[in-house]
N, C-alpha and C positions, 0 to 999 in steps of 0.2 A: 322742296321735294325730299332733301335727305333726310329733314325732321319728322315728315312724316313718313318713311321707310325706316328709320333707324333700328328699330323691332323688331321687325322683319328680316333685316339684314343681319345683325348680331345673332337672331333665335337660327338661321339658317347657315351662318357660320359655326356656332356650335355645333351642331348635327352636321355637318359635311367633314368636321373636324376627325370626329368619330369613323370618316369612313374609311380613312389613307391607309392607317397601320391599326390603329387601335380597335379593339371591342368595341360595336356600338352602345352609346348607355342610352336605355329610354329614359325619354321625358314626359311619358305621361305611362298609366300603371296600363300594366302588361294585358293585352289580350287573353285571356281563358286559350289553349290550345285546343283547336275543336280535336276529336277523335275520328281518327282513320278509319275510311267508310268500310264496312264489313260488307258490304257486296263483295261476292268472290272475282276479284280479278281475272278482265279476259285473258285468254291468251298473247303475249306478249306479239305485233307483229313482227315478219322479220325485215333488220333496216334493209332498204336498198339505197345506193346509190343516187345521189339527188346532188342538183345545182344549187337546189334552195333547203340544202342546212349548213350549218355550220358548227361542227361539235369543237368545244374546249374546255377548259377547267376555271372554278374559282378556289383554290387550295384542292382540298377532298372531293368537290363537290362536282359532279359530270354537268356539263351544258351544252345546250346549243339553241345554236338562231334559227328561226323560220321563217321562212319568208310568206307572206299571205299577199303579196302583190306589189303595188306604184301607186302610187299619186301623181298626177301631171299639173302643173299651174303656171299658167301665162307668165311669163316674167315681164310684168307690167307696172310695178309698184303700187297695186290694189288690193295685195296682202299684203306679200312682204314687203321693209319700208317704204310702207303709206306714205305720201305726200315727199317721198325722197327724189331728187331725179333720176332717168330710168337710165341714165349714161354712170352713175353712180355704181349700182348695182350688175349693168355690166363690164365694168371695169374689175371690178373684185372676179367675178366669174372669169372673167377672160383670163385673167390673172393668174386662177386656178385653174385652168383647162376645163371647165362645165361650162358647158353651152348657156347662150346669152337671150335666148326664144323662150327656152321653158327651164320650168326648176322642176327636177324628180325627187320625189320624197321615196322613198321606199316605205314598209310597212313589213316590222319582223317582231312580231313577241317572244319573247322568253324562253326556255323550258329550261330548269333544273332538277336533277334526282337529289335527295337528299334520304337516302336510307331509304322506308318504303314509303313516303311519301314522294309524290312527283308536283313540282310546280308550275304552276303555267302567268306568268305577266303576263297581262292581256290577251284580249284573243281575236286582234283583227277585225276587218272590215265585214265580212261575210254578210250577203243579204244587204250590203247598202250600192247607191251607186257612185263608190267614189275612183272607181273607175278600173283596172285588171287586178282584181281582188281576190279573196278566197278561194288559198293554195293552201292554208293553214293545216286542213283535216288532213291534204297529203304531205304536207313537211311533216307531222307528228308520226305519220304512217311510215314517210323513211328514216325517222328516229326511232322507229322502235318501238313509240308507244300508241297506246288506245284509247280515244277520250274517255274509257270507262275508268282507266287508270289514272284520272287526272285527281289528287286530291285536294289542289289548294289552290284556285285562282287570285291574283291579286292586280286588280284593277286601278291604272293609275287615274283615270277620269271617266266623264261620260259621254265624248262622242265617236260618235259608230264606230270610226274605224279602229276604236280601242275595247269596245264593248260588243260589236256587232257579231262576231262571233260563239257569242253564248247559248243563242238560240239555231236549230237546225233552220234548216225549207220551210218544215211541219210545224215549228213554234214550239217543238218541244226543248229541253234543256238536251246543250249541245257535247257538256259534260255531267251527264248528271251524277255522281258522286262527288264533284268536289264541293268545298265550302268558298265559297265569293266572298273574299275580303276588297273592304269599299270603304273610304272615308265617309265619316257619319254626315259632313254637310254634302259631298257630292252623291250621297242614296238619299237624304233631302229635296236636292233639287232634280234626282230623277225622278221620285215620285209624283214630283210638281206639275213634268211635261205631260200633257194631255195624248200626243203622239208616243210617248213610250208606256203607256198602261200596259199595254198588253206583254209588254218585257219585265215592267215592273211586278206584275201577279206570277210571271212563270219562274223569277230571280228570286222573291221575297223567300219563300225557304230555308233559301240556301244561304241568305245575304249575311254577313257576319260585320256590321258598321265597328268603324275605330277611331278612335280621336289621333290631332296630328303628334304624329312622332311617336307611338306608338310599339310597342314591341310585340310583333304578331307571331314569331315562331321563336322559340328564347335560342338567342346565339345564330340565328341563322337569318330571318327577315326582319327588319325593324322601317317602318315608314320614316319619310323624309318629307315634311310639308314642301312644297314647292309650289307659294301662291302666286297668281294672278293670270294664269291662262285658265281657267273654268273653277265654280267652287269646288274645294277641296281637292285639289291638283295634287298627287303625292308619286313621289318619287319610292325606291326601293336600296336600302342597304342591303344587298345579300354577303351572307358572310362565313367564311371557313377558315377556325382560327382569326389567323394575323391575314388572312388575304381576304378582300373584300372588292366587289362590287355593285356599283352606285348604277342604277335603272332610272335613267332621267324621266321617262314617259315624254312629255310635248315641253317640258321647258326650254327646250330646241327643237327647233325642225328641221334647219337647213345647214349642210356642214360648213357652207361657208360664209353666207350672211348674217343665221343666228351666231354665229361663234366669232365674227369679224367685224360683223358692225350689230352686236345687244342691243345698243339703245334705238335703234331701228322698230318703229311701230308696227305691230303684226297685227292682220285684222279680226284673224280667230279669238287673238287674247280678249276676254271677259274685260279684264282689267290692267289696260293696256301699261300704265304707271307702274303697276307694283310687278305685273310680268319683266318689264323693262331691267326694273335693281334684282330681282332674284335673279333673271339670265346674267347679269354681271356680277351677281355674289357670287353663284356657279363655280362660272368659268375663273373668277380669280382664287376660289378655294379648290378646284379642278387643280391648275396652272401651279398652284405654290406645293400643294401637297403630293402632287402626280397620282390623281385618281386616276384608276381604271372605270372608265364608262362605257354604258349602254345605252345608245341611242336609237330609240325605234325607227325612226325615220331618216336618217343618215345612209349613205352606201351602204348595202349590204356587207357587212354580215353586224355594221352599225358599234362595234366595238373599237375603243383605242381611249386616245387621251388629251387633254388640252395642254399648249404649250402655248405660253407670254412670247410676242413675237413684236416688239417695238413699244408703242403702247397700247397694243392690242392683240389676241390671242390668233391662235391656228389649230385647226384639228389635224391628229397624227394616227391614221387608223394602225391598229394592231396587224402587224404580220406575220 
């Protein structure tokens, strides 16, 4: 198994190396910078008060969490560690004070200002049924801003509750000025699915595909391959100066299974093998280098850090 990871694991310690203190450098040639959409921007709305954001900083750069919902899943070991016993995974739980019945995923993408453009990491489940979902439209609303002012999405994969939000009720585009940045094998394989046609003609426009590792906005987003949960699985370096933050997208799900027991089979992963070594390349380039991460699905508001904790890690959310 580590013969045939070795690749994998070197090509994705390079790149996470970049993201602790230093510049990220691309390794494959720069994305073209699309141009800032010239529709005149709405009126800015004004923030209110909300449980589901969370404003903070990456150096210069303004942020915050949004919450779009939960995910609920049986704590049965039929996702998470497959075939492990189910006295196993509530031990670790109990451990951590999270309940031993069910595991709560939350669901929060992104948003960064960067000058006049505004960024948005994914955009939630909206429209599917994964279960108390799409809050998105109003966490942006208590940020401040307007999906007409969104000009840059970046897509870490393709399923729903990371994509599901692009499109309205009406099927029309959900932000339509920004440009959809999408790994070139995961706008591949959504073309592919027969169930997403109708997303695929309303996205193609906009779709801006990139090869992995990629440098998508010079000095500020650079992708992060992060294989084996869906093709073309990409993470997000965002960066301001010397401070930087790493956007895992799904190469974790669970703050204390995925990050406590990795080699723990998940059932959503594509490919469960090489899912397996990146979640432990991760967390032990995480753990050495003290990344600041962003994890969608983690407690909200999903930020903080990993820490080596015997011989095996721990999540330490940001406070």
């Amino acid at each position: 198994m580590h013969r045939t990871f070795r690749p994998t694991l070197i090509a994705l310690a390079v790149l996470l190396a970049g993201c602790s203190q230093q510049q990220p450098a691309a390794t494959a040639t720069p994305e073209a910078t699309p141009a800032v959409a010239t529709t005149p921007a709405p009126a800015t709305p004004a923030p209110a008060d909300s449980a589901d954001i969370h404003r903070f900083r990456i150096g210069t750069l303004d942020a915050v969490a949004l919450k779009d919902g939960d995910i609920e899943v049986p704590n049965d070991n039929k996702t998470f560690g497959v075939g492990e016993p189910v006295a196993d995974s509530n031990a670790l739980l109990a451990a951590a004070g999270a309940p031993t019945d069910v595991l709560h995923l939350s669901i929060q993408p992104l948003l960064v200002r960067d000058g006049e453009r505004v960024l948005l990491f994914d955009t939630g489940a909206a429209g599917t049924d994964f279960g108390e979902v799409g809050k998105l439209q109003a966490s942006l609303r208590a940020a401040g801003v307007a999906p007409e002012q969104v000009t840059d999405i970046f897509i870490s994969h393709t399923h729903d509750d990371h994509l599901g939000g692009l499109r309205d009720a009406q099927g029309a585009l959900a932000f339509p000025n920004a440009t959809i940045h999408l790994a070139a094998a995961a706008w591949a394989a959504l073309q592919e699915k027969k169930e997403a046609a109708a997303l695929v003609a309303a996205i193609t426009p906009k779709v801006r595909a990139f090869q992995p590792d990629a440098e998508l906005l010079p000095g500020v987003v650079t992708a992060v391959d992060l294989p084996g949960h869906t093709p073309g699985h990409s993470g997000y370096d965002i960066a301001s100066g010397d401070a930087h933050l790493l956007y895992i997208g799904d190469a974790m799900h669970h703050y204390v299974l995925s990050v406590q027991r990795p080699g723990w089979t998940l059932a959503w992963d594509a490919d469960a093998a090489t899912a397996k070594a990146t979640r432990r390349a991760l967390l032990e380039r995480a753990a050495t280098d003290h990344l600041r991460l962003y994890a969608g699905h983690f407690p909200f508001p999903g930020l903080g850090q990993v820490q080596a904790q015997g011989d095996g890690f721990t999540w330490v959310p940001e406070r």
